[in-house]
N, C-alpha and C positions, 0 to 999 in steps of 0.2 A: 598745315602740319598733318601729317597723317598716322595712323596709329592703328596695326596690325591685328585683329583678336586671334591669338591661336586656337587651332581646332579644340583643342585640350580646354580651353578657356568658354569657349563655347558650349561645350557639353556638359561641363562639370560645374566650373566656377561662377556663371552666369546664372544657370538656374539656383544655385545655391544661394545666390547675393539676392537677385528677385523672393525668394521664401525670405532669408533675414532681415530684407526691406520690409516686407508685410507683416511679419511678428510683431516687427521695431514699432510701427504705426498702429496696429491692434493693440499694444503693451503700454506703450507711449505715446494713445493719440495726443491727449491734451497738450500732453510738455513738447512734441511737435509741433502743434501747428501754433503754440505761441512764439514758437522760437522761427518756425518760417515766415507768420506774418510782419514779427519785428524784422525779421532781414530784409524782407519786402518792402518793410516802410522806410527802414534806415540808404535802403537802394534806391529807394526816390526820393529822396533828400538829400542824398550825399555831392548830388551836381549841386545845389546850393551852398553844404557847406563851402566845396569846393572854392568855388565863385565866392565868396565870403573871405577865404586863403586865400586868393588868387590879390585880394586888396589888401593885402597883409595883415587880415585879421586874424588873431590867435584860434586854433583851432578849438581849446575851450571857453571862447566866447562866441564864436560862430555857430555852435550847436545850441546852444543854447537860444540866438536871436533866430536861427530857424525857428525852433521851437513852440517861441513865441509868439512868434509874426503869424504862424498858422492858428496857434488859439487864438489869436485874435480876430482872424478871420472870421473863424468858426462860430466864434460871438458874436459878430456884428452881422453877418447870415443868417443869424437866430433870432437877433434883434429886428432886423429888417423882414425878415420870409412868414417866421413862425405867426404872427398875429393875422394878416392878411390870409396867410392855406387856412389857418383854425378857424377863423369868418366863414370863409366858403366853404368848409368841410360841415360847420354847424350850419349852415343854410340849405346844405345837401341832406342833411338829417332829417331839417324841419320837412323837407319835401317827399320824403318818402312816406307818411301815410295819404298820400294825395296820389303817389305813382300807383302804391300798392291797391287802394282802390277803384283806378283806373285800369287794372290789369285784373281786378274782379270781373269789373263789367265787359271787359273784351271775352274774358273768358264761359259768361254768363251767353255774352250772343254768339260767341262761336256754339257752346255746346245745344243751345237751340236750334243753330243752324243743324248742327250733326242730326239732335232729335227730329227735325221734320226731314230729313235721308236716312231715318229709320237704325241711327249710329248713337245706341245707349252708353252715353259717358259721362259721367260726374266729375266733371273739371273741378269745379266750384267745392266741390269737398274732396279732394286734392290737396289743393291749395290751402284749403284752412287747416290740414295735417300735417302741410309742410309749416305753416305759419306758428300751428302748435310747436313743432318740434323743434323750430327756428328757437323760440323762446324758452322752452325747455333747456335746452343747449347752452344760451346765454344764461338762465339764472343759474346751471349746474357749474357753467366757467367763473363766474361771479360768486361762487363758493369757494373757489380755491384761490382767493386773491394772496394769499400767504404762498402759496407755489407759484403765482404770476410774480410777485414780489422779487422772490427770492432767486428765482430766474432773470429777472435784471440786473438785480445788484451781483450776481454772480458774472453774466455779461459785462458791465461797468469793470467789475473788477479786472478780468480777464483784457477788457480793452486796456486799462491805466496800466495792466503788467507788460503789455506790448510796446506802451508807447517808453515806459521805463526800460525796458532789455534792449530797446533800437536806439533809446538813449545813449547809452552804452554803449551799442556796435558803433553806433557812428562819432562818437570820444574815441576809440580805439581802433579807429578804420586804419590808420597808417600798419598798425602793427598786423590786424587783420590780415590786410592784403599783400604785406609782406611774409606770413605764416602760410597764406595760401600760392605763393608764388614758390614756396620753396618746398612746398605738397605734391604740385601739380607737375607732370611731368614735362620736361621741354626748358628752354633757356628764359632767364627772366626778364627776357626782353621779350617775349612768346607770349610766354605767360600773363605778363602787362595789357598785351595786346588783346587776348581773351577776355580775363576780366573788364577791362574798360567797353569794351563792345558785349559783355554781360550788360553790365549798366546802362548800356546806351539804348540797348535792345526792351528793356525791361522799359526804360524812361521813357521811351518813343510807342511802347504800347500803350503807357498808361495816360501818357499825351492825349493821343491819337483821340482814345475812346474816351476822355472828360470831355476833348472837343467836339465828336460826335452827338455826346449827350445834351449837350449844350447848343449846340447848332438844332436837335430836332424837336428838344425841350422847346426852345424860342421859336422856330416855327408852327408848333402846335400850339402851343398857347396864343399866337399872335393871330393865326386862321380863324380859331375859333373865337377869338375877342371879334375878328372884320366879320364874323356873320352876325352880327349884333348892333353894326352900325347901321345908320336909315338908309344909306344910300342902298345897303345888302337887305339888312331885314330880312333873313332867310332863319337865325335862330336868336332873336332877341337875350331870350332866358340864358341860356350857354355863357353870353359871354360873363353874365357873373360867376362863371366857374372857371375862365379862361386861364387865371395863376397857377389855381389846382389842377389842371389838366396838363398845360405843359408842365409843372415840375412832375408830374404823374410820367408823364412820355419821356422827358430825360433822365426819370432813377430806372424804369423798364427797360430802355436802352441800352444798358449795360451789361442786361441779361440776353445770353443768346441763345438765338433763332426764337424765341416765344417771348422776348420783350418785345417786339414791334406792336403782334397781337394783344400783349396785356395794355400797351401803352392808346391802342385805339378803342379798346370792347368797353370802358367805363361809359365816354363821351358821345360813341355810336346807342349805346342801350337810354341814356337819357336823350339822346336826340328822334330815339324812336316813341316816346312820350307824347315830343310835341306832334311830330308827322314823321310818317314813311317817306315824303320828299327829304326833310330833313335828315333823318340820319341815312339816308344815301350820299347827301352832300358831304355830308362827314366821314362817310367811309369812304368816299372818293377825294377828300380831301389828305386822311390818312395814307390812302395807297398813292399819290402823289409824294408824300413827301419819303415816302418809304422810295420808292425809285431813283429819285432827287438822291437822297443817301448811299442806294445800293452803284449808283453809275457814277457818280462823281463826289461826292463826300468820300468813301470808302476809299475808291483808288490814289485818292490825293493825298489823303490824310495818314489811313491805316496803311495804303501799298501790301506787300504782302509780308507783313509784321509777323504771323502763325504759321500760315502758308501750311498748311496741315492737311490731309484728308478729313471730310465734315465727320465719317465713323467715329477716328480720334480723338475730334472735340469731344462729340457727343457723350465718349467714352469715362473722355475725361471729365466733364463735367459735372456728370452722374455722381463718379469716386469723389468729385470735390465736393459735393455736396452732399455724399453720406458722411464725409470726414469732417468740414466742417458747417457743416447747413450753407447756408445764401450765401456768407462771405467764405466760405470754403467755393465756391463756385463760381465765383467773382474773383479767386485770385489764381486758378487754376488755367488760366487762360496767359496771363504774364507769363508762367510755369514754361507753359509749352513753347511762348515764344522764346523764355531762354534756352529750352532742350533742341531748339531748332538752331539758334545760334550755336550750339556747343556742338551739335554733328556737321553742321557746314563747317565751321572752326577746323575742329580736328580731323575731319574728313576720314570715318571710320571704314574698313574693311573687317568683313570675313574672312580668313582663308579657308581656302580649299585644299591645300595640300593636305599628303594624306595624314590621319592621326602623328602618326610616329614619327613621320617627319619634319614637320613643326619644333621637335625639341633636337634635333641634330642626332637620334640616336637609331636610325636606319641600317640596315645589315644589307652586306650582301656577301653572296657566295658564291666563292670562285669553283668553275669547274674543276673536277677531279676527275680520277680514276680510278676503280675498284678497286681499296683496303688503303686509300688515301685517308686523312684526318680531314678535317671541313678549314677551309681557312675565311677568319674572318678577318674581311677588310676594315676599313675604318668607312666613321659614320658618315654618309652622305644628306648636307641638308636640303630644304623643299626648294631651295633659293637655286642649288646647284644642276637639282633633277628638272626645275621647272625652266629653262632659259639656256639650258643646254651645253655647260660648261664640262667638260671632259671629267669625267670623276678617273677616280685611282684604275679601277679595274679595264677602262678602259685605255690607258695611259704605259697600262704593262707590256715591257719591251716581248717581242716575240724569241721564243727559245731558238738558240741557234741550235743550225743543220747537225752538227756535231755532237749537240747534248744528245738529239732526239733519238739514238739510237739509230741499228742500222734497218731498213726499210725495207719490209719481209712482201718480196714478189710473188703473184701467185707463181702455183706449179702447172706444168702441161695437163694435169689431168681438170685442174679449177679451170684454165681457161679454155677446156674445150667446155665444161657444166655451162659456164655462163652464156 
């Protein structure tokens, strides 16, 4: 389907709708993006419901056993995950006064080495100003536990209001998508066609990238568990942290172009503890599976789901994440893959014809003769000047010999002048 923008629409209407979009989100951030995230959730759920109808189950008991079937996931994920990461998160604690002064005494022989090259530097008190101010920092955050507080139960709330409004959209999808079929310009068979491949687009990014996170999640965590076994013996220590690393590497993953990196710098910086052989194995182990991803995960799974220039992302990313922090960032990317669906869809143009002829209301004026009136023809539109169809003034019969008067010859004296 294709869909025309007139010049007129261009210049005027377009920049004006871009300002009232930006007002609308500066005025209404909040009640925006809870109303986008619910559509966001209720558009990945709604092929369930679907599949749920499709076995003849009523569509208000199908929303509902979606519902449920995910909190209960989400519970037995917390039951299973959460005790094992908090293990290894607190044994990553106990070890840090044994790093930190281990990184004294690197520091203590480096700046030796510098003083006998004549290179005066005080590493050593440095470090214990950053060490001060580390802990300044933490007791002054540890003050304000009443605005940490209140900042989650505010989060909490805000997620319960999401999942309650997409409650709702998807109880009321039939009516939805039939308001929006008769919104959207084009026949309702068109329109069907759009929205379903909305949804499909949306579902198949959000696929794509759980399964990516999960394929690099379990490969990082399982490398780093195998250099722990005797047969490797390359980083013993590590693989007690093998759980925490990969679910480390599959939530990073989902962040882009600097999830890769946040997902490898924990496991590289403690592997450089034990030995400089070791976290080389690890960052070589990391940039392995990062390739793995980029040449054959990637194309298999994601194909070109965004298909965006990287600027775009970048662009967008940024705005998601002043609008809504991390998960404003995290969902700006499904966004683009559906704005990319919507302009292959409808398959937009500019025109180029001139202004005024876009709206059919083009003049033109017939020759005259001195102390003639101007005649106007009728309106020529962009369609007719552009593809060469004979307009009015060219179609005008030619005056007969008869009207034109009689036809004044020079005299003998003109044609000897000439």
């Amino acid at each position: 389907m294709q869909i025309t923008i007139p010049r007129w629409v261009q210049l005027i209407l377009m920049p004006l709708a871009v300002l009232a979009v930006f007002y609308l989100l500066r005025t209404l951030s909040t009640a925006v993006f809870v109303f986008l995230m619910a559509a966001l959730l209720s558009l990945l759920l709604n092929p369930l419901v679907q599949s749920l109808c499709a076995l003849r189950i009523p569509r208000y008991l199908a929303v509902p056993i979606v519902y449920l079937s995910f909190a209960t996931i989400l519970v037995l994920l917390a039951i299973l995950a959460v005790p094992p990461l908090a293990a290894q998160l607190r044994a990553l604690g106990d070890n840090v006064p044994e790093w930190a002064s281990q990184v004294e005494s690197w520091l203590s022989d480096l700046q030796t080495y510098l003083a006998d090259r004549n290179v005066e530097v005080n590493l050593t008190a440095s470090v214990d100003r950053l060490v001060v101010w580390v802990e300044d920092t933490a007791l002054s955050t540890a003050g304000t536990v009443f605005n940490v507080t209140f900042n989650v139960l505010s989060s909490l709330a805000t997620f319960l209001l999401i999942v309650i409004i997409s409650f709702y959209m998807l109880f009321d999808g039939r009516r939805i998508f039939n308001w929006l079929q008769r919104i959207l310009p084009g026949d309702d068979e068109t329109m069907a066609a759009y929205l379903f491949g909305l949804q499909e687009s949306f579902v198949r990014y959000v696929k794509g990238q759980l399964l990516l996170a999960l394929a690099v999640g379990l490969a990082g965590g399982i490398a780093i568990w195998s250099l722990g076994w005797d047969a490797i013996d390359i980083w013993p220590e590590g693989s007690r942290y093998a759980l925490l690393f990969g679910v480390w590497a599959g939530v990073t993953e989902v962040i882009p172009f600097v999830g890769p990196w946040l997902g490898a710098t924990p496991p590289v910086l403690l592997a450089l503890f034990h030995a400089p052989g070791t976290a080389l194995w690890v960052a070589f182990i990391y940039f392995a599976i990062q390739q793995l991803e980029n040449h054959i995960l990637v194309p298999n799974i994601m194909g070109t789901t965004v298909g965006v220039h990287p600027l775009v992302v970048i662009f967008a990313i940024l705005a998601g994440a002043q609008v809504g922090g991390i998960v404003g960032m995290l969902a700006v990317l499904p966004l683009l893959a559906m704005g990319k669906h919507t302009i292959k869809f409808f398959d937009f143009r500019f025109s180029r014809a001139p202004w005024i002829a876009d709206d059919g209301v083009s003049l033109r004026l017939e020759r005259r003769s001195p102390g003639e009136t101007d005649a106007v023809l009728p309106a020529v539109t962009a369609e007719q000047e552009h593809s060469g169809i004979p307009t009015q003034e060219q179609d005008l019969p030619e005056k007969p010999s008869e009207e034109r008067g009689p036809e004044r010859r020079p005299g003998p004296v003109e044609r000897r002048s000439s």
